[in-house]
C-alpha positions as CSV (number, residue, x, y, z in Angstrom):
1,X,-13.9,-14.6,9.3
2,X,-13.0,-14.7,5.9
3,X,-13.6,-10.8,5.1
4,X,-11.8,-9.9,8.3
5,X,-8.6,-12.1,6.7
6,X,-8.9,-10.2,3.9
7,X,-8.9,-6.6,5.5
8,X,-6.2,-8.3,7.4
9,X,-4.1,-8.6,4.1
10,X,-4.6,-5.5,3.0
11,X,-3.5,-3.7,6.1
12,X,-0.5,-5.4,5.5
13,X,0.7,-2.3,3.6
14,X,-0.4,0.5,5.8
15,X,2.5,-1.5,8.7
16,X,5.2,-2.1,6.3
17,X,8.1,0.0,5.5
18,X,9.1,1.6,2.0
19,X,12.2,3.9,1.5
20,X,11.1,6.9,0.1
21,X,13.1,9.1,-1.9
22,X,12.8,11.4,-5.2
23,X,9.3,11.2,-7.0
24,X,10.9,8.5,-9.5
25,X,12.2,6.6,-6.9
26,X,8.2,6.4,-5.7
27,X,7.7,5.2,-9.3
28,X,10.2,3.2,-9.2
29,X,9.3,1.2,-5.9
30,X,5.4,1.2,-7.1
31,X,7.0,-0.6,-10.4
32,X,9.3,-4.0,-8.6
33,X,5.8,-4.1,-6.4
34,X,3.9,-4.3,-9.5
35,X,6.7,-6.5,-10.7
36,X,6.4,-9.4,-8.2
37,X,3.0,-9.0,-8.5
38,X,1.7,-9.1,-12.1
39,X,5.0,-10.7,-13.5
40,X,5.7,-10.9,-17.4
41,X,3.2,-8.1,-18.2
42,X,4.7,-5.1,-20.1
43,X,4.0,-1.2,-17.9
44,X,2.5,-0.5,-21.1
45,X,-0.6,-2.7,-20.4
46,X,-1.4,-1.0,-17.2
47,X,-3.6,1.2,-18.6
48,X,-6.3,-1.4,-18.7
49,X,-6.5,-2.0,-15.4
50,X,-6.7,-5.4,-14.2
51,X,-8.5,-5.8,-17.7
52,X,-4.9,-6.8,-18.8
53,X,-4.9,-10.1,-16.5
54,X,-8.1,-11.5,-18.5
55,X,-8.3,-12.3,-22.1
56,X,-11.9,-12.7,-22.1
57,X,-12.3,-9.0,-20.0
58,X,-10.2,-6.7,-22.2
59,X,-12.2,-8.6,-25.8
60,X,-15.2,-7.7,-23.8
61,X,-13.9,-4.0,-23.2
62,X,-12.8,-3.4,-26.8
63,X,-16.3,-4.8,-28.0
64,X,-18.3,-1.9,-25.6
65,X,-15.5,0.5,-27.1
66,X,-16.3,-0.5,-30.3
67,X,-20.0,1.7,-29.7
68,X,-19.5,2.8,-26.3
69,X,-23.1,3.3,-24.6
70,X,-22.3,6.5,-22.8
71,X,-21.7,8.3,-26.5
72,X,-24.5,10.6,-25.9
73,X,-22.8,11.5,-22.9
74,X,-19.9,12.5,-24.6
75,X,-21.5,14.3,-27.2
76,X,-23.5,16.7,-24.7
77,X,-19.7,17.4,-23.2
78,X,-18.7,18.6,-26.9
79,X,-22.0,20.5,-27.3
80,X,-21.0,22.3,-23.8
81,X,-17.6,22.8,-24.8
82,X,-18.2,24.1,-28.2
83,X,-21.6,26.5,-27.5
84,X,-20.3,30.1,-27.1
85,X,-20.1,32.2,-24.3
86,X,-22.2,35.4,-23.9
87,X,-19.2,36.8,-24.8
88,X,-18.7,35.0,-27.9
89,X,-15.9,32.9,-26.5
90,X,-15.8,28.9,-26.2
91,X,-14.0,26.7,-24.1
92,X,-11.1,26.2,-26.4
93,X,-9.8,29.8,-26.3
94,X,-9.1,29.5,-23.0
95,X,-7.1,26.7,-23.9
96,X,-3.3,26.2,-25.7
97,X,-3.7,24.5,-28.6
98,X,-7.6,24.9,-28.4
99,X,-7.6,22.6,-25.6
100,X,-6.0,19.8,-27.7
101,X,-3.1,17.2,-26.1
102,X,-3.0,19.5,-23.1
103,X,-4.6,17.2,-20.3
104,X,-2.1,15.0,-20.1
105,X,0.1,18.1,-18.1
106,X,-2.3,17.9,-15.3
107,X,-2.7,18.4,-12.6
108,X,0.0,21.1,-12.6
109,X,1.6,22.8,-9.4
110,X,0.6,26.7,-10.1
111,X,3.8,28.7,-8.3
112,X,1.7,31.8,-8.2
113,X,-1.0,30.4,-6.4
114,X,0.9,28.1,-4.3
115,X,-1.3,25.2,-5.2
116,X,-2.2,21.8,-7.3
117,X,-5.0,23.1,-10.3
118,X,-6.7,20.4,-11.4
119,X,-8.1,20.1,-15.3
120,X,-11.4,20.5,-14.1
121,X,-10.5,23.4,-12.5
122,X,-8.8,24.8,-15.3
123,X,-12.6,24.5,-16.7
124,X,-14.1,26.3,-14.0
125,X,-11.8,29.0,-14.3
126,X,-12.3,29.7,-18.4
127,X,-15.9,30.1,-16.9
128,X,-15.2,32.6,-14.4
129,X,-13.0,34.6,-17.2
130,X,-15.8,34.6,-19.4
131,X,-18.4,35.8,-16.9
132,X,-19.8,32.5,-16.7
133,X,-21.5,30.1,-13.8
134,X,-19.0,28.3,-12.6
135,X,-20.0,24.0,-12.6
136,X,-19.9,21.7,-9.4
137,X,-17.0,19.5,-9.9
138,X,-19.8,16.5,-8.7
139,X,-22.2,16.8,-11.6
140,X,-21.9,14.4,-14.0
141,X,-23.9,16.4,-15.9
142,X,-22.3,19.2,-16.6
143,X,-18.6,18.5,-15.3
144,X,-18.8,15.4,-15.8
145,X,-19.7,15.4,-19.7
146,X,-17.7,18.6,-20.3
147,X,-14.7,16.5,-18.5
148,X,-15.6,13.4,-20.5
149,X,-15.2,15.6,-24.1
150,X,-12.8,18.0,-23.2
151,X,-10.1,15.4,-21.8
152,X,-10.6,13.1,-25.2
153,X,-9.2,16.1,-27.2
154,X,-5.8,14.6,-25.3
155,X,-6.4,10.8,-26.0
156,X,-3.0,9.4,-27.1
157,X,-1.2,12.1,-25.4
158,X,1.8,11.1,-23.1
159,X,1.1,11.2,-19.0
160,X,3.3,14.2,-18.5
161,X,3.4,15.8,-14.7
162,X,5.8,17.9,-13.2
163,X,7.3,18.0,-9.9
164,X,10.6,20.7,-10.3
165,X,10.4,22.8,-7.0
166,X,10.2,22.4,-3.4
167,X,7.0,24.2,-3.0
168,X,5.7,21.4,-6.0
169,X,7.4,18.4,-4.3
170,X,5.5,19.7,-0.4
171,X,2.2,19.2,-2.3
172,X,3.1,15.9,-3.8
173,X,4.3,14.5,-0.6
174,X,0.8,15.5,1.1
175,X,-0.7,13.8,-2.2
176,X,1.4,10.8,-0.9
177,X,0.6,10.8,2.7
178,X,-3.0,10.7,1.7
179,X,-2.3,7.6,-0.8
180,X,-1.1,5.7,2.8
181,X,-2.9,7.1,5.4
182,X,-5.6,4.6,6.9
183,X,-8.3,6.0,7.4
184,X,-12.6,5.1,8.2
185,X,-14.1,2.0,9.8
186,X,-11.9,-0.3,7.7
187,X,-9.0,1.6,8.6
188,X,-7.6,1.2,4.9
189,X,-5.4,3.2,2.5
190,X,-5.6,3.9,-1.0
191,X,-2.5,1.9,-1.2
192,X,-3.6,-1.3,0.7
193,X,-5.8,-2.3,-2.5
194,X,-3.8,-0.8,-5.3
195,X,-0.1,-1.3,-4.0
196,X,0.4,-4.2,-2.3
197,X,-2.3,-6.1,-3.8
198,X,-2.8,-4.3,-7.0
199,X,-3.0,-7.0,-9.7
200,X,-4.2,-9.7,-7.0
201,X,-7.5,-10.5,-6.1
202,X,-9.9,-9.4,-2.9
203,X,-12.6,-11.7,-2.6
204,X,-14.0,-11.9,-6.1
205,X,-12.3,-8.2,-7.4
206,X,-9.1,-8.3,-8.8
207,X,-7.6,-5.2,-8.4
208,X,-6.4,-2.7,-10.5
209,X,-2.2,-1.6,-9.7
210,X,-1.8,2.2,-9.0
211,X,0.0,3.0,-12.6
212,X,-1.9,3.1,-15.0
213,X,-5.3,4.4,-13.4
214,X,-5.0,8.2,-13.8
215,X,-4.5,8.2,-17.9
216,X,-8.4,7.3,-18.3
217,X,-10.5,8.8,-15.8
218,X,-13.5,9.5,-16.6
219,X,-15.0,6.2,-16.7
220,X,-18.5,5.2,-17.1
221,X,-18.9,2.1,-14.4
222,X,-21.3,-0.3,-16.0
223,X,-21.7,1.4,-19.2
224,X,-23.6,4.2,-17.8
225,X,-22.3,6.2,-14.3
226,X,-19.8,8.4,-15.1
227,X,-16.8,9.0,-12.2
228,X,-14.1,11.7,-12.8
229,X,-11.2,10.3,-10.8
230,X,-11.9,13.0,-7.9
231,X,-15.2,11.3,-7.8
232,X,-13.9,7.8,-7.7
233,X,-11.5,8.6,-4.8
234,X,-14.9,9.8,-3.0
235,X,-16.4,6.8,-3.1
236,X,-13.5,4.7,-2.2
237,X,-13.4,6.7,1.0
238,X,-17.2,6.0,1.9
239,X,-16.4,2.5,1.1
240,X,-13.8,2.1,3.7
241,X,-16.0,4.0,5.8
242,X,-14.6,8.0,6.0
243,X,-16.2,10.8,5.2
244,X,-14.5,11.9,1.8
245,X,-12.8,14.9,1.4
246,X,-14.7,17.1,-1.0
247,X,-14.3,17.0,-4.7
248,X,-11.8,19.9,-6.0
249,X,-10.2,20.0,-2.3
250,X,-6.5,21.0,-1.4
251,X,-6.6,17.4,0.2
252,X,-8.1,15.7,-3.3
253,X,-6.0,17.9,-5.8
254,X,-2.5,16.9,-4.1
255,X,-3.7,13.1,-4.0
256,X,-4.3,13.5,-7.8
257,X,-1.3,15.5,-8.2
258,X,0.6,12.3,-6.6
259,X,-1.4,9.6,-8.0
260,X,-1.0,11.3,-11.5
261,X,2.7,11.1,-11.7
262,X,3.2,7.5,-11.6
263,X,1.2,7.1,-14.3
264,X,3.9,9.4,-16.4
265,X,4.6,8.2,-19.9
266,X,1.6,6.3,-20.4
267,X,-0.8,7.4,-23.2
268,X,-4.5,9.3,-21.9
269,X,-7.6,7.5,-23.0
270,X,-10.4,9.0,-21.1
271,X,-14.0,8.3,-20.9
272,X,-13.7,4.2,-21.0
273,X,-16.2,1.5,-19.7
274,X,-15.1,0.1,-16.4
275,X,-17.1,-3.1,-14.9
């Protein structure tokens, strides 16, 4: 009885109305939620999750930072980035900058191709340029640890995604849909956890709000299992019961796309420990 009060709670927001308008008037609506929610605590602390609601959790976090235990991961994702190419190429020159405080752009809204392009497909495609194997966005091996490294070269970097065009703002309202469709056994939305109840508890979880969780993806849950944040919507779809859309999908790519821009003007710290 208890559980099914809670999922009762959190379908609250799948039923209720929200008056949608220009992206930052999403942002905007996301924020006096956030507001009523989490009261007194600066947008700037929404990077740490719901980290930012316990002293005790966030000294905990900066101790594991301190010497994180998924280093060695991170270092293979340099070694990958930095070994050349049969060509002679590396990663960074398929990159501005070399690939430095350019991750915070994505995902970006490609008018030629008419579609969302991720960072990690950005990634696969320096591959394909180079006449390389391209890497399955799922392996935290390979993609994974090349994500990890490659997106750290951005740490500190503003959140900075663009929606200027009506073919940019069709894809970010699909992204949206997604976010509040209800969907598997549970018949839940994205946005019944981290809207309405982001920065309240479910059971013994307190949930993280919506802003905020797209500057640090990849995280390393427990220390050790590394999620990019297409990974992490995966299995937040199997664990409202759906079959998730695959990683690196039109579906996945305009949800990031979405999810991304709310998070605008926060700084990117990827590759953190999450509990």
């Amino acid at each position: 009885m208890r559980l099914l009060l809670h999922i009762a709670t959190l379908l609250f927001v799948t039923t209720h109305t929200y008056a949608w308008g220009t992206p930052e008037d999403d942002k905007a609506m996301f924020l006096s939620t956030f507001a009523v929610n989490i009261p007194d605590v600066p947008v700037s602390q929404y990077v740490h999750g719901s980290m930012m609601l316990s002293e005790d959790a966030l000294s905990q976090y900066n101790s594991i930072m301190d010497f994180p235990p998924f280093q060695d991961v991170i270092d293979r994702g340099q070694t990958i980035w930095e070994t050349p190419f049969k060509n002679g190429n590396t990663f960074s020159d398929c990159f501005e900058n070399g690939g430095v405080d350019i991750a915070g752009r994505f995902p970006i809204y490609n008018e030629e191709q008419r579609r969302v392009i991720t960072f990690e497909m950005t990634l696969n495609f320096c591959l394909e340029q180079n006449g390389e194997m391209q890497m399955a966005y799922v392996d935290p091996e390979t993609m994974g640890a090349l994500s990890a490294y490659a997106r750290s070269l951005s740490d500190g970097m503003l959140m900075e995604i663009e929606v200027t065009s009506k073919p940019a703002t069709d894809k970010y309202e699909l992204g949206k849909s997604l976010y509040f469709r209800r969907i598997g056994q549970y018949n839940l939305a994205c946005a019944s956890c981290h809207l309405t109840n982001g920065g309240r508890y479910f059971r013994d979880e307190l949930l993280s709000p919506t802003i905020g969780q797209a500057v640090h993806f990849p995280v390393f849950r427990g220390g050790e299992r590394l999620y990019t944040l297409q990974m992490r919507y995966q299995r937040c779809m199997e664990a409202v019961g759906a079959v998730p859309f695959e990683s690196g999908s039109e579906e996945l790519n305009n949800l990031e796309y979405f999810h991304s821009y709310l998070s605008n003007g926060l700084p990117l710290q990827s590759s953190v420990y999450r509990r």
